[in-house]
N, C-alpha and C positions, 0 to 999 in steps of 0.2 A: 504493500500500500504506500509505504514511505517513496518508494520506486517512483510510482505512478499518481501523486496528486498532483505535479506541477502540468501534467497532461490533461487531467481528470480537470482541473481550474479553467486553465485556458479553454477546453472544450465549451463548459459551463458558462464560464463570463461571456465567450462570444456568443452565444443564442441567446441568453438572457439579458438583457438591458438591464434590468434593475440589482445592484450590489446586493441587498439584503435579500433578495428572492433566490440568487443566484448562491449565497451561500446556506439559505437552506439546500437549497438541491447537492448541493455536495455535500453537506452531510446526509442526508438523506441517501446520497447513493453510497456512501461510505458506509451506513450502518446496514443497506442491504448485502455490499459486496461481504462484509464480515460475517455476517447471520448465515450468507448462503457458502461461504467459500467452498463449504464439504461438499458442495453438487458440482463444483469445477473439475472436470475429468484431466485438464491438460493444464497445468500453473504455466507452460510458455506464453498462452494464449489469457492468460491476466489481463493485458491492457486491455485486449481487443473487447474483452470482458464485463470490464469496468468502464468500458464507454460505453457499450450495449446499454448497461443499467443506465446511465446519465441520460442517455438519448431515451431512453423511456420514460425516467423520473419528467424530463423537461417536455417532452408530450403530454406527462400529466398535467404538470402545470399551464401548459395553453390550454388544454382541455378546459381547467379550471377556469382561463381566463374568459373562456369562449362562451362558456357558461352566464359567468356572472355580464358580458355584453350584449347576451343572448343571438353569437355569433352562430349559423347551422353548422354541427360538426360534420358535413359534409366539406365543409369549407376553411377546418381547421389547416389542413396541410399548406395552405396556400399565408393563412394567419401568420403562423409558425415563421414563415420567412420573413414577414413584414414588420413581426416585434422583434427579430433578432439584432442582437447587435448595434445600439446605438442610433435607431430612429428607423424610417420607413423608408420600404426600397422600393422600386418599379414596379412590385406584385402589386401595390396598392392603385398603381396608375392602370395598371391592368384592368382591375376590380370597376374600377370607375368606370373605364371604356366600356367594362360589359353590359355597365348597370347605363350607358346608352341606350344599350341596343335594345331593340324589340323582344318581348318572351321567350318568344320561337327562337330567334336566333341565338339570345343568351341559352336558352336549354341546349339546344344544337351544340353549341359549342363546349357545354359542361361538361356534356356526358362525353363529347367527342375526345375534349385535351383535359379535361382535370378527369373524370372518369376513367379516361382510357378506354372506353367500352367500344370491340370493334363495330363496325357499321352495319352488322347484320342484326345483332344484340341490341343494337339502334333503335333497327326497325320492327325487332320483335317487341322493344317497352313501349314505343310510343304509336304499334300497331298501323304502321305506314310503311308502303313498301322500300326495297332496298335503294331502287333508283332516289327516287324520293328525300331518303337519306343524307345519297350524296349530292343531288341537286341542293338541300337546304344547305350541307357545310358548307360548298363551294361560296353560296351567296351572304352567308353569316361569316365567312372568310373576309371576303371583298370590303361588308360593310364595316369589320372590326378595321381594317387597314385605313378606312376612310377617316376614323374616328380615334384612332389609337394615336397620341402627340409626337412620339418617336421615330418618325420614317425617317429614311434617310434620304438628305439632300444632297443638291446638286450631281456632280460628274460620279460615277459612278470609280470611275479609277485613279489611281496614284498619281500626284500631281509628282514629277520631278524637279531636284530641289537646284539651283542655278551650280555653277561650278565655284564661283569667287563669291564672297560672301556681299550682299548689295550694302552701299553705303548707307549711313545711318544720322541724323543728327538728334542728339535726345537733352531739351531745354525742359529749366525750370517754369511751370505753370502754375499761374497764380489758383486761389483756390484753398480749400481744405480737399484734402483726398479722398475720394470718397468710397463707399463700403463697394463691396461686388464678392458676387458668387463665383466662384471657381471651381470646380468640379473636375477640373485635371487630376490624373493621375503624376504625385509627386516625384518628377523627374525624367517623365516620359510624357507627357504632354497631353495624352488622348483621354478623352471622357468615357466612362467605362460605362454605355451605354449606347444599348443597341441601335445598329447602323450607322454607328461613328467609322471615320475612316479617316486617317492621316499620318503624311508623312515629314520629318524631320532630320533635321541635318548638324551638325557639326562644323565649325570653321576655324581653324589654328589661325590667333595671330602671331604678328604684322599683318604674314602672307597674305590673309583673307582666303585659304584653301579650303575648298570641302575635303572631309575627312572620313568620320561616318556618314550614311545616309539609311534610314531607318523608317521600313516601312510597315505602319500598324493597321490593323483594321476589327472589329470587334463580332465575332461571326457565330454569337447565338449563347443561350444559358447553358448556366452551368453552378454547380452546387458540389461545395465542398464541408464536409464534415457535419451536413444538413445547414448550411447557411448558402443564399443563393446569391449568386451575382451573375457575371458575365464571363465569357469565354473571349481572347485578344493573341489573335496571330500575328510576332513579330519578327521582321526579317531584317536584318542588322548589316549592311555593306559597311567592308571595311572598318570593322570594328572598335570600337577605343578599347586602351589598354585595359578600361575596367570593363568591357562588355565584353572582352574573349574568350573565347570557348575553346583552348587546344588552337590548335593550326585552323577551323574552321572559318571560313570568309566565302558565301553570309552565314551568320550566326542565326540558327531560328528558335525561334524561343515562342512558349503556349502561357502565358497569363490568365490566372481567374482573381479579377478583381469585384470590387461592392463600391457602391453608389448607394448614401443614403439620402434621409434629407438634411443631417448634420455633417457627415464625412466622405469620406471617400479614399480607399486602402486595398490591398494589396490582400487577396487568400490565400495562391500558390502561386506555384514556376515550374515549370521543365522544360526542358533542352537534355540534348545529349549530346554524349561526351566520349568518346572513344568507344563509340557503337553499344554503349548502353544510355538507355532513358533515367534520366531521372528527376526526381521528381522534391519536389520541399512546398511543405503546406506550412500553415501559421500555430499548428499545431508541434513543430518540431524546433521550438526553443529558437538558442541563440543561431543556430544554421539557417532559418528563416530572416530570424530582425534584424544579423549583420547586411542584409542587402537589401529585403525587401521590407520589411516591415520597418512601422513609426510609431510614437505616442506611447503611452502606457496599455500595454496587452494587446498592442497593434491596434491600437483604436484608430489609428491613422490620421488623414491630416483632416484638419477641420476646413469644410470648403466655403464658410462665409469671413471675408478677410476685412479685418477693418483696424484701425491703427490703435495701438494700446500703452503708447508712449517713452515703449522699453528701447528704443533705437532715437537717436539723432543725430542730423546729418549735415553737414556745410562744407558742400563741394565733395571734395575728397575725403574729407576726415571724418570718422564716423566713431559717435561713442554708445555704447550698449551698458543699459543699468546690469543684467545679468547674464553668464555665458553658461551654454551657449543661448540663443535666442532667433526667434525668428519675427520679423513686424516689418509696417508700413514706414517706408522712410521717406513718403514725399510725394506729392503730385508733379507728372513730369509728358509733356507733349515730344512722342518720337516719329521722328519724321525717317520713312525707308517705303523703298519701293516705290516711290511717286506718290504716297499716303499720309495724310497725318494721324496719330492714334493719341485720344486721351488716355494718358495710362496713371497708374498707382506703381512706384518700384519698391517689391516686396524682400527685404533684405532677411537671407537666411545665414547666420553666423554659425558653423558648426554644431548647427541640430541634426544637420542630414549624413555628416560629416568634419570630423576634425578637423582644423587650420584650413578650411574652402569657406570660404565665403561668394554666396551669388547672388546677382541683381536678376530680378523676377518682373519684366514691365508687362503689368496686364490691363486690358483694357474694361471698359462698363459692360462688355459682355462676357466677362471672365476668363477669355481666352489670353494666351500669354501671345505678346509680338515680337517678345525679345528678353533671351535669356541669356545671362554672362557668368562669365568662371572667373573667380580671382584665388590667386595660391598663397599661401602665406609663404611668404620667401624662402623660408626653410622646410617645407615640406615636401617629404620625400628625397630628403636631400643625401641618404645613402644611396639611394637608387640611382640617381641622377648627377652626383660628384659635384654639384653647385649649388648656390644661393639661385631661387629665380631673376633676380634683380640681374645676376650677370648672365642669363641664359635667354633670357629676352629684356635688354636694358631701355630700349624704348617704347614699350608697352605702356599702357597705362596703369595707374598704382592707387591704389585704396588702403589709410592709415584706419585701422580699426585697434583702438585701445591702446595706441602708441604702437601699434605693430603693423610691419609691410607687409600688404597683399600685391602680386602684382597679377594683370590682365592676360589669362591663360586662354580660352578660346571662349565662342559666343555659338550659341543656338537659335535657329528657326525654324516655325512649322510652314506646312502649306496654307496653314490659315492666312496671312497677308500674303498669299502671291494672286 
């Protein structure tokens, strides 16, 4: 048991939103896993075990919930994913869609995708023939597409990212800064939400060269450890040193991330690696949070950004009340690509990472226009045999807390092109 509560926790807190609920449920499954241990035929198979129980304890408990909201428990499974985890995810924009639609079609569709029931079983409960059946999904298809908020826009394919990175000028704007949603995925750019599609790139200075180019796209659900999110196929050219995979170039990697109405984080990864798969969920400790994971228990990053006074800024020199930190340092108009963008630049001091600091320019519709890397001078300086300041001395340079950062490379999506 000593083994398995740091597993048995993280399982529990992510379904559960609420702390004091979530540690009844652990004890609760704690006192069954003891009471029953004598019926466990196989002790290797403990964990698998001991989540079993959780994952039933916390069925109880939406039960309960479902109850007292007087939700149909036909309709708990769907529940389930909507209380998990720190607020409401897309099941619930689902729900809504349905509760559009006409009787007929909402049944049609119940029985078809939350049921499962195949289409003859269809037409045996609701005593209409087979064709019948499939004439109504087709047209209960059609109209959920019409009504459902999520479609995907625009071009359907990858936009190509230019070769030299486009010039840029980014001025202070008068103003307070104002709040905005952001719903990116932290450090990869895409909204984990279906029929997003985009790609992004890397650019080393001075040169202004492309280096990585990185192409994502979000191609349907997916559910890990009973909590639901999105499924993001991404393919990685020309890889940075921190995205490599062995000698592979492109790198493809599968993402299951979550979108709720408060956050937005990271469930698993895989890729392979010398002809095996494998695989890291948020249930696997530090192997998970050193790359993918954020926040406390992977709560991840919170997607309404607004300034909280912990960063200030004049010009270059930047001082920070606590390290590390992440906040709004300013309203700022950037001018690239023939465009102007009112932006907010969101200053992350090694929250995401030690001695990196980066400038985050996002705009009122929360998408980022431009993203920049600063190094702290001495970082990675075994690796590398120099201070930055002598490996690119004309770069540009950002003082945070009496300490040199100097300007390492800069990011853009296809969203401004």
């Amino acid at each position: 048991m000593r083994e398995n509560i740091v597993p048995l926790e993280r399982f529990v807190k992510y379904r559960v939103g609420n702390a004091a609920d979530a540690d009844d449920i652990i004890q609760e499954t704690c006192v069954a896993a003891l009471s029953g241990f004598s019926a466990l035929s196989d002790e290797s198979s403990f964990k698998a075990w001991l989540i079993g129980i959780a994952r039933n304890k916390c069925n109880d408990y939406f039960r309960r919930k479902a109850k007292l909201l007087e939700i149909p428990l036909d309709s708990i499974k769907e529940r389930i994913t909507v209380h998990s985890a720190h607020g409401v995810t897309t099941a619930e924009t689902v729900r809504e869609t349905l509760d559009a639609l006409g009787e007929k079609d909402k049944q049609i569709l119940y029985l078809y995708y939350f049921k499962e029931l195949p289409q003859a079983d269809i037409a045996k409960r609701l005593g209409i023939p087979l064709g019948t059946v499939k004439s109504r999904i087709h047209t209960a298809k059609n109209r959920f597409k019409e009504k459902y908020p999520y479609r995907p826009k625009g071009d359907k394919t990858m936009k190509k990212m230019p070769e030299l990175m486009p010039e840029y000028r980014i001025k202070v704007s008068g103003g307070e800064p104002f709040e905005v949603n952001c719903e990116e995925l932290m450090g990869w750019f895409i909204v984990p939400r279906l029929g997003e599609k985009l790609t992004w790139a890397a650019y080393d200075m001075p040169e202004r060269t492309k280096t990585e180019e990185c192409e994502q796209e979000v191609v349907g659900r997916a559910e890990i450890h009973g909590i639901e999110g999105v499924e993001i196929t991404s393919v990685e050219h020309a890889p940075l040193i921190n995205n490599m995979i062995g000698e592979d170039d492109p790198v493809k990697r599968r993402f299951v991330a979550q979108l709720t109405d408060t956050h937005c984080r990271y469930l698993a990864e895989t890729h392979s690696e010398n002809g095996v798969r494998k695989y890291y969920t948020f249930l696997d400790g530090d192997l998970f949070m050193e790359n993918w994971g954020f926040g406390e228990n992977n709560r991840g990053k919170e997607t309404r950004i607004s300034k909280t006074g912990n960063i200030e800024r004049k010009g270059n020199v930047i001082t920070t009340k606590r390290d590390p930190v992440i906040d709004v340092a300013g309203r700022y108009t950037v001018e690239i690509c023939g465009k102007k963008y009112d932006t907010i630049c969101v200053i992350d001091a090694s929250t995401y990472q030690l001695e990196i600091v980066t400038e985050n320019y996002i705009d009122k519709n929360g998408r980022t226009v431009l993203w920049r890397r600063f190094n702290k001078d001495s970082w990675c300086y075994e690796r590398y045999g120099r201070l930055w300041s002598e490996a690119l001395p004309d770069n540009e340079k950002l003082f945070v807390n009496g300490e040199t950062y100097v300007h390492w490379y800069d990011c853009i999506t296809s969203y401004i092109l």
